[in-house]
N, C-alpha and C positions, 0 to 999 in steps of 0.2 A: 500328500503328506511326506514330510521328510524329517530327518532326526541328523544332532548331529553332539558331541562332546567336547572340552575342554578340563585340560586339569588347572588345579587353582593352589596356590601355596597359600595358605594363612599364617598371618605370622601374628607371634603371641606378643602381647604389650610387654606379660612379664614374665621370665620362665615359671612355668605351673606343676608344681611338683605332685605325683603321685607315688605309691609304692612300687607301680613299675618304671621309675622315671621322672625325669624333667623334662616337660615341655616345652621347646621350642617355637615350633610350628608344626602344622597340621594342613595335611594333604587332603583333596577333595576335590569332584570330580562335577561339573552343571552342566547339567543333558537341556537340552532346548529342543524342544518339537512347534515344527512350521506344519500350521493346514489352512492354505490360502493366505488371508492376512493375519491369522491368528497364531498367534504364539505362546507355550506350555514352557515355563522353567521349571525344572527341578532339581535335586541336588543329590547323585550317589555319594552316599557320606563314608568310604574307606576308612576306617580305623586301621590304620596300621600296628600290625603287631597284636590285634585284636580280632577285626572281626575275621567273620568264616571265610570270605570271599576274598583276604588277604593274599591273592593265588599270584601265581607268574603270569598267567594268562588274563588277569584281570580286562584288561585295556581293549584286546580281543574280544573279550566278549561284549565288551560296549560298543566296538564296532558292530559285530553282527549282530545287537540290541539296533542299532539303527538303522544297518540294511533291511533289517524286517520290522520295520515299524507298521508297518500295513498290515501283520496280523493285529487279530485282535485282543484287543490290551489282556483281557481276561488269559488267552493261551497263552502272551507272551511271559506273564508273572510264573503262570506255572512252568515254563521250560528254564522260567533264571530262579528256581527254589533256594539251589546252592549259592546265590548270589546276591544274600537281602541286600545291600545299598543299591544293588544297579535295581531290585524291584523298589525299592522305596523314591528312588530317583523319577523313574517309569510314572510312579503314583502320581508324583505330586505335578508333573507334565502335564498330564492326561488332562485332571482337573484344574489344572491354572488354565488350559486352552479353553475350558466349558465356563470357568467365572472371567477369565483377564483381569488384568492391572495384577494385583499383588495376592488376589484372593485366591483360595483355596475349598473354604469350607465358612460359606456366609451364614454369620449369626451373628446374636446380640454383641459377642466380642469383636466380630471383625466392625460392625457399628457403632465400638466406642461405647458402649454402655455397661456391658459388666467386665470383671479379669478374673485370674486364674491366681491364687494362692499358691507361691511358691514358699521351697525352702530357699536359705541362705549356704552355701556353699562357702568351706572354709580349706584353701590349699594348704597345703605339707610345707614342710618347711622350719626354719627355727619357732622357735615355744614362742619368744617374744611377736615373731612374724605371726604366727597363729591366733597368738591373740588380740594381735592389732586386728585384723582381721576383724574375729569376731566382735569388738566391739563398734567395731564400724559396721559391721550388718546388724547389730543387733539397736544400733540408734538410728538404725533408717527404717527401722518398724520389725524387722524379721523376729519371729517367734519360732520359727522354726529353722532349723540349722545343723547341716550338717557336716562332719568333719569328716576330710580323710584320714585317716591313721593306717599303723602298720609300719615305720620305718623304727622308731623307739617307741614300746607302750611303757614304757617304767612313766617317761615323761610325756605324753599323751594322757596316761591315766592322770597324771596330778593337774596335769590341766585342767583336765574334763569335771575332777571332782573341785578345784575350785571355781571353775566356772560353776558350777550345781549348787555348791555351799552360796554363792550370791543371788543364784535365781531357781526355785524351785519348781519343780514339776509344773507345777500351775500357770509359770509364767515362762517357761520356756521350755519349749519340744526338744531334745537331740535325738539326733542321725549319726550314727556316725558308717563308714566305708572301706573295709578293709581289704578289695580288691583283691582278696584270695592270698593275703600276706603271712597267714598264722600258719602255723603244723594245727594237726588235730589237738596233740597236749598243748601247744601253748591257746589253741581257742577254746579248751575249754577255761584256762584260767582267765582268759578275757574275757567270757562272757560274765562267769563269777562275780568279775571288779565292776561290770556296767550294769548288772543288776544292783551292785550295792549306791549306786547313782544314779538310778532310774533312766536309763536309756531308754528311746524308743522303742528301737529295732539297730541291728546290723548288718549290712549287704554284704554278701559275700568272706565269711570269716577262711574260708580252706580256699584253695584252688580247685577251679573245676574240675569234672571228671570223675573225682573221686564220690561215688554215690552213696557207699554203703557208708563213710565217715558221713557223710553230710545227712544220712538219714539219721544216725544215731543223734547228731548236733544238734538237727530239729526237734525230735522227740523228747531229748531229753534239757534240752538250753531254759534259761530261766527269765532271757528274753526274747522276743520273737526275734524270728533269722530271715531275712529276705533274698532270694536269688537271684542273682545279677547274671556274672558272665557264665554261670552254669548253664542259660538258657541259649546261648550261642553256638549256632552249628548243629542243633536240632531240627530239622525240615520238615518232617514229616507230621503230620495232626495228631494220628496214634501215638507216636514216640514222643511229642509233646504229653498225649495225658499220661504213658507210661513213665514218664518223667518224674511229673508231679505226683502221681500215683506211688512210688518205689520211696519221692525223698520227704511228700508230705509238710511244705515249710509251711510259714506263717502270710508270706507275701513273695509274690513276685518282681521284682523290677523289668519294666518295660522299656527298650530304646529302639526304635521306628526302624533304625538304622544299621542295626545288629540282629534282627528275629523277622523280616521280610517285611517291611512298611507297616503302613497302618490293616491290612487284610492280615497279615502276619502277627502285630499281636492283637489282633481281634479275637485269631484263634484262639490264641493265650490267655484272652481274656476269657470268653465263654467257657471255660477248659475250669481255669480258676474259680469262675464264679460257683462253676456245677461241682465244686469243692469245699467251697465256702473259705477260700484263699484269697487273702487283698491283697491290691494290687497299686504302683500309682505309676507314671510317664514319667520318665528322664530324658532328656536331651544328652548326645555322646559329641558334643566337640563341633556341632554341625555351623554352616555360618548362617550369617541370619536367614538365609533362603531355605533351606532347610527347618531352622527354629521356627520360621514363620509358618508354612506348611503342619507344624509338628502342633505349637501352639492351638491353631486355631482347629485343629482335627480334638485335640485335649480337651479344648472346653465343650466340644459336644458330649462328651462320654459324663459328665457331669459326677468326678468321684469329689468326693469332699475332701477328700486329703490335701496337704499342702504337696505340688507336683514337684520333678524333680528339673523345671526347666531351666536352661540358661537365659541369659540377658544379652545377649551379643557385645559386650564390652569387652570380651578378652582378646580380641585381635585389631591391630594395627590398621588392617587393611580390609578389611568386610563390608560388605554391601550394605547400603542404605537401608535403613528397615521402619516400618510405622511403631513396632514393639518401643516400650517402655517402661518401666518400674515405677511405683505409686500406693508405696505403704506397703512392700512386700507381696505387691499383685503385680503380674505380669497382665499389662494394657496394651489395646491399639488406639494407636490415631485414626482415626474415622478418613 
C-alpha cells in the first residue's frame, strides 16, 4: 500500500463574499491511497484562515501521513487529532478503496432513489445581489434559506424583514450566518430584530473563544443560537462535552472538515444528542470529492432537517461529480 498527495487550487465562478472576505479561490489538498489495483481518493479540505490545522507545517505532515500509511487507519486518525482535514482526507481513502468507483457509503442515495434536503445558501454582497439571489433559490423549490450577514445589518435586517412580510413562517424557513461578525452588544440587538421576524436559528453571532459571552447569548437569546466555528480546534472527546456543557446552545453546526471527519463529529454528535442539542451537516468549500464523500456519509445519519450542503457549482474547475439538485434535494446519478 502506498499513499501519496497533491494540492489543488479551486477557482470560484464568482467572487463569494463572507464577513471574513471575498472569495476567490480555494485551496485543497487529494490524498490517493494504492493497495494493489485498488485505488481510495479522498480530500484534506484546508480552510485557510479557518481551520485548526492551518499550520506552517501542514504539507509535512501529509507527507509523513503517507510514509506511514501501513499503520493502521484507526492509529493513524488518532496521532493527526490536531489535523482534522488531513483525518477527514485519510477517511474517505480508506473507504473509497473498500466501495471503488465514486462510492463511499452505499445506500438508497448512492442508488439514485432518495436525496437529502438541503438549505439554499445566499452570498453577501449588494442588497440588490442578495436578493437576486434569493429569488432565484427560492423558484427552484428552496424553502429553506440561508443568508450570510454581518457586513451591514441596518440593511440586511430590511431585507430579511421584507423578504418575511412576503412569505411567512409557514412557507419559508431562514438561516441566517453571522460567522462570529457581531460584538456581544451589537448581537444582542440582532437577535432582538430576527426574533421580530421569525428566524430559525443563527450560526455563530460572536467570535469564537469567547465562552462565558456565548453562554450568556445562549441562555438568554430569544432565538436558538447554533455553533459553528466555536467548535474548531477542540480535539479532545472531554473538552468536546466540556464545551457543550459550559455554553449549552440550541444546535451544533457540523463540517467533516473542520472537527476530524466523519468519526469526529460523530463524537459531536453522541455528545449533543446525550444533551438533547440538534445538530445538522454543512459542507466548508470542499470540491465535489469531498461533497461526495460528505453527502452520502449525511444521508445515513437520517436527521430531518434541511442539511447545510453545497452543490458543487461554485467553482470553475472541479471534478466531475454524480451530485445534483431536484427541488431543493441534493441527488445522485445511480
Amino acid at each position: 500500500m502506498k499513499a501519496k498527495f497533491e494540492k489543488y487550487i479551486l477557482k470560484f465562478k464568482n467572487p463569494s463574499g463572507t464577513s471574513r472576505g471575498t472569495l476567490i479561490e480555494k485551496q485543497t489538498y487529494i490524498l490517493t491511497i494504492e493497495n494493489k489495483r485498488k485505488k481510495g481518493i479522498g480530500e484534506c479540505n484546508l480552510f485557510k484562515g479557518l481551520s485548526a490545522d492551518d499550520l506552517p507545517n501542514y504539507e509535512e505532515i501529509l507527507e509523513w501521513t503517507c510514509e506511514n500509511i501501513l499503520l493502521r487507519k484507526e492509529i493513524l486518525w488518532e496521532k493527526l487529532r490536531k489535523y482534522p482535514s488531513i483525518q477527514f482526507g485519510l477517511e474517505q481513502a480508506f473507504l473509497n478503496i473498500e466501495q471503488e468507483k465514486n462510492i463511499y457509503f452505499p445506500s438508497d442515495f448512492t442508488l439514485g432513489k432518495k436525496g437529502i434536503p438541503i438549505n439554499g445558501l445566499i452570498w453577501m454582497g449588494s442588497i440588490e445581489f442578495m436578493k437576486q439571489q434569493f429569488y432565484e433559490k427560492f423558484e427552484n423549490g428552496y424553502r429553506c434559506i440561508k443568508f450570510k450577514i454581518g457586513t451591514n445589518w441596518n440593511k440586511e435586517y430590511q431585507l430579511l424583514t421584507e423578504i418575511r412580510n412576503q412569505f411567512p413562517k409557514e412557507k419559508l424557513e431562514i438561516r441566517v450566518d453571522a460567522n462570529g461578525a457581531f460584538s456581544f452588544d451589537e448581537a444582542i440587538i440582532v437577535l432582538n430584530d430576527l426574533e421580530k421576524i421569525q428566524i430559525h436559528s443563527i450560526e455563530q453571532p460572536i467570535k469564537r473563544g469567547n465562552h462565558l459571552k456565548m453562554k450568556k447569548l445562549c441562555n438568554t437569546t430569544p432565538i436558538p443560537i447554533a455553533l459553528d466555528e466555536e467548535l474548531i480546534g477542540i480535539f479532545q472527546y472531554e473538552d468536546k462535552k466540556s464545551l457543550l456543557d459550559e455554553i449549552q446552545p440550541q444546535y451544533i453546526i457540523l463540517k467533516p472538515a473542520l472537527v476530524g471527519g466523519f468519526k469526529g463529529c460523530e463524537e459531536w454528535i453522541s455528545i449533543a444528542n446525550q444533551r438533547k442539542i440538534k445538530w445538522w451537516i454543512t459542507s466548508a468549500l470542499e470540491s465535489n470529492i469531498g461533497l461526495n464523500a460528505i453527502a452520502q456519509w449525511t444521508f445515513l445519519l437520517q436527521n430531518n432537517l434541511p442539511q447545510g450542503l453545497g452543490t458543487g457549482g461554485l467553482y470553475t474547475n472541479n471534478f466531475p461529480s454524480e451530485l445534483y439538485i431536484d427541488n431543493a434535494e441534493l441527488k445522485y446519478h445511480k
